[in-house]
C-alpha positions in Angstrom: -11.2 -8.5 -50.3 -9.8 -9.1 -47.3 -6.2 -8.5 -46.6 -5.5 -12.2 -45.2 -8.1 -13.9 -48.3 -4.9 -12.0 -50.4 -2.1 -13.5 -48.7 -3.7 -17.3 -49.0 -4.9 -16.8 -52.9 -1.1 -15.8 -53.2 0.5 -19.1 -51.1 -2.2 -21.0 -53.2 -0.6 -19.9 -56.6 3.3 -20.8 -55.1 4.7 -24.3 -56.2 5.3 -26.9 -53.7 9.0 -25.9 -53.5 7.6 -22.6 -52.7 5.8 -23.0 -50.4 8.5 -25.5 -48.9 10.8 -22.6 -49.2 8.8 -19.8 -47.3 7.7 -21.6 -44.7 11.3 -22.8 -44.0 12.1 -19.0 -44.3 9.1 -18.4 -41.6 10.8 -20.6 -38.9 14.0 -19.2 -39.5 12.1 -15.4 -39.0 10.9 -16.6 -36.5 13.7 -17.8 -34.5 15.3 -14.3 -34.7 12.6 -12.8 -34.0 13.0 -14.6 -30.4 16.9 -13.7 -30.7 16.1 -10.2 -30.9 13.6 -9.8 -28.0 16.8 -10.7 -26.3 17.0 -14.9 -26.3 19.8 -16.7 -26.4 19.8 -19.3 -29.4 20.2 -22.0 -27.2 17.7 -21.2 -25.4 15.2 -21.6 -27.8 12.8 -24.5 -28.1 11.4 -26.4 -30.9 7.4 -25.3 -29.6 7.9 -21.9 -29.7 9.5 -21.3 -32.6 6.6 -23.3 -33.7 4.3 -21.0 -32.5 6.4 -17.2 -33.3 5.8 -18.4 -36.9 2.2 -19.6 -36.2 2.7 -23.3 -36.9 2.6 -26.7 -35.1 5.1 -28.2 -33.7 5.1 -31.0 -36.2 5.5 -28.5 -39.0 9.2 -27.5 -37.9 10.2 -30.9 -38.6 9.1 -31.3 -41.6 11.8 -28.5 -42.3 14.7 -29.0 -39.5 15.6 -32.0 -37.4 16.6 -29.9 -34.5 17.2 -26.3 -33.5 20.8 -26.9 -34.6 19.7 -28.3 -37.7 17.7 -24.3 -37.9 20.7 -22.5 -36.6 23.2 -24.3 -39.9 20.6 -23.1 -42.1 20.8 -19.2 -40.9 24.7 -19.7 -40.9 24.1 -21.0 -44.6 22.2 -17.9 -45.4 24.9 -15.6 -44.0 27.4 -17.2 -46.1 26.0 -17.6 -49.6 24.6 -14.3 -49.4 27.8 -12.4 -48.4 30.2 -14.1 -50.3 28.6 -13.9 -53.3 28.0 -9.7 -53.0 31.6 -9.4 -51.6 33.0 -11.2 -54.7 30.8 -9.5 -56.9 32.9 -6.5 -55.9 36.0 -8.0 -56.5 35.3 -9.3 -59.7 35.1 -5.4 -61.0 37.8 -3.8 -62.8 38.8 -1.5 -60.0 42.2 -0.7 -58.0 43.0 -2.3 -54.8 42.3 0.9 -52.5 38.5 1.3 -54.2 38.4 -2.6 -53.8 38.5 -2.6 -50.2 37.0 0.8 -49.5 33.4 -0.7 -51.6 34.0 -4.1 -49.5 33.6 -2.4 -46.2 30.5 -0.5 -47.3 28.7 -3.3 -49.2 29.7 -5.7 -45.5 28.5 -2.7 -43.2 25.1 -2.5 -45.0 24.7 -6.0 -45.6 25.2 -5.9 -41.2 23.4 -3.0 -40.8 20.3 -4.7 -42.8 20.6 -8.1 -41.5 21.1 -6.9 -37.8 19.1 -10.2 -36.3 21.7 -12.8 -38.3 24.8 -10.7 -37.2 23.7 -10.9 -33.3 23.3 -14.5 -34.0 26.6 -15.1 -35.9 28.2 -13.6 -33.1 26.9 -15.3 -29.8 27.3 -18.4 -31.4 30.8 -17.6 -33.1 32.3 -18.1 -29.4 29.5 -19.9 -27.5 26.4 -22.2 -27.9 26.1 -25.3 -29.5 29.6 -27.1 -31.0 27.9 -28.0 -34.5 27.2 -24.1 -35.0 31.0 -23.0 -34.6 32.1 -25.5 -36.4 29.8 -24.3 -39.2 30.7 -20.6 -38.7 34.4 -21.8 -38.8 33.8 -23.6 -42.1 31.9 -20.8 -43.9 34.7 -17.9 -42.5 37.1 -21.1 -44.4 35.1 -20.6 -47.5 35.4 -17.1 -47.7 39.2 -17.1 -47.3 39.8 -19.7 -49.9 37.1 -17.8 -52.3 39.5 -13.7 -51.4 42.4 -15.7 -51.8 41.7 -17.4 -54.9 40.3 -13.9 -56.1 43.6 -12.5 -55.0 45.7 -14.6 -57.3 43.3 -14.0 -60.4 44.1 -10.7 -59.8 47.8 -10.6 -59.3 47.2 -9.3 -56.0 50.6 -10.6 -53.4 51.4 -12.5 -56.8 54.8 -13.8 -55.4 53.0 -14.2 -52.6 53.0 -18.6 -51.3 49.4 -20.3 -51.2 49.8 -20.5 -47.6 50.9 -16.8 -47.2 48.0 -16.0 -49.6 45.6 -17.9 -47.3 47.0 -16.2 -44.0 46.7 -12.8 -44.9 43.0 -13.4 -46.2 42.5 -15.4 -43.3 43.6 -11.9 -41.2 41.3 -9.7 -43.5 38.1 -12.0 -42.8 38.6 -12.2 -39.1 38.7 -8.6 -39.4 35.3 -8.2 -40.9 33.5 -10.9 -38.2 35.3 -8.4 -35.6 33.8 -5.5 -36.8 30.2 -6.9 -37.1 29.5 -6.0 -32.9 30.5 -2.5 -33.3 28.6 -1.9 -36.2 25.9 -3.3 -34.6 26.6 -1.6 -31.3 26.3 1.7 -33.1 23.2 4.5 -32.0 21.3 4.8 -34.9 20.8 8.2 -36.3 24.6 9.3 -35.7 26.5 10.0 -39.0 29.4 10.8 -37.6 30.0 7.9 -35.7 29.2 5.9 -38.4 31.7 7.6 -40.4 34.4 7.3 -37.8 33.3 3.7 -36.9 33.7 3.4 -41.1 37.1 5.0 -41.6 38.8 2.9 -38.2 37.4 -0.1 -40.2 39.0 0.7 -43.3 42.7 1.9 -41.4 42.6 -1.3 -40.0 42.0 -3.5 -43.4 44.9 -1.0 -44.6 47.3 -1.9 -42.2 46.8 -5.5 -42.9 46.9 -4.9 -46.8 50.6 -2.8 -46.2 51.8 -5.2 -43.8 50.8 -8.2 -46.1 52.7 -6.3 -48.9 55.8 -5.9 -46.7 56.1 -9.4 -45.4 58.9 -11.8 -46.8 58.6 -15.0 -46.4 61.4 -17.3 -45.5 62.0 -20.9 -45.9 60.6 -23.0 -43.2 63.1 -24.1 -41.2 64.2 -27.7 -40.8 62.5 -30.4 -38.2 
């Protein structure tokens, strides 16, 4: 049977939602699929999108209203995805050092594997449309108030204030997202550069950590 015959017997068996699902999950493909012949995300149109994931127009609004509308869901993706694998590692009964050592590798593979939705995240972390780094702002929120509520389940800064909590997670996020370009900057094939690139990345979410665990904090002073 035909390879193609295959492919249409399985979409026949999907559910509705299913088949909702993937082709949403085409358009999205397909979009970084422009990004990473080199496009800007802004630069993008609704018709060729379209056409990347072999569709009519009129079938990418049936799933987005807009190209921003397509850009929130990637961010969304991003978001769910690593929060959920980073707190699966800090939900484990491990020390603080082993903690953050197995956060930077499950982050740098979860870059290294979704190299089109880092390159995205970045250009539009600083540029592009206002509704996407306001969305990018509010999921690198998420995943301080998600560390720093982790943090106080596990005693970690456990005099520390909410606020001072909140900073220092803040730091350790914004730390990650400036990370993300060299890991993707980085020649594939070259274990030792990785392994540098690795252990500068881990130094600097140490220093953070000891200065975090150094820092008193002192009464605001008064208006």
């Amino acid at each position: 049977m035909p390879k193609t015959t295959l492919a249409a017997d399985r979409k026949d068996k999907l559910t509705r939602t299913e088949r909702k699902d993937l082709t949403r999950n085409s358009l999205m493909q397909a979009a970084l699929a422009l990004m990473g012949e080199g496009r800007s995300f802004t630069s993008l149109g609704i018709r060729e999108i379209a056409r990347e994931a072999n569709m009519v127009p009129n079938a990418f609004y049936r799933h987005f209203r807009s190209t921003d509308d397509l850009g929130l869901g990637l961010v969304e993706e991003v978001g769910i995805t690593l929060r959920r694998l980073l707190r699966e590692v800090r939900q484990n009964d491990v020390p603080q050092s082993e903690m953050t050592r197995r956060s930077i590798q499950v982050y740098h593979q979860y870059v290294i594997e979704n190299r089109l939705l880092f390159l995205f995240i970045s250009s539009e972390r600083s540029g592009g449309s206002r509704v996407l780094r306001l969305a990018i702002r509010n999921e690198v929120s998420h995943f301080t108030n998600e560390m720093a509520q982790d943090f106080r389940r596990l005693g970690i800064y456990k005099d520390m204030s909410t606020a001072g909590l909140q900073m220092v997670c803040g730091l350790i996020v914004t730390t990650m997202l400036a990370a993300a370009p060299e890991i993707l900057d980085l020649p594939s094939g070259q274990p030792l550069l990785e392994a540098e690139m690795k252990h500068n990345f881990l130094r600097q979410m140490q220093i953070v950590l000891l200065g975090a665990s150094h820092w008193r904090e002192h009464p605001q002073a008064p208006q």
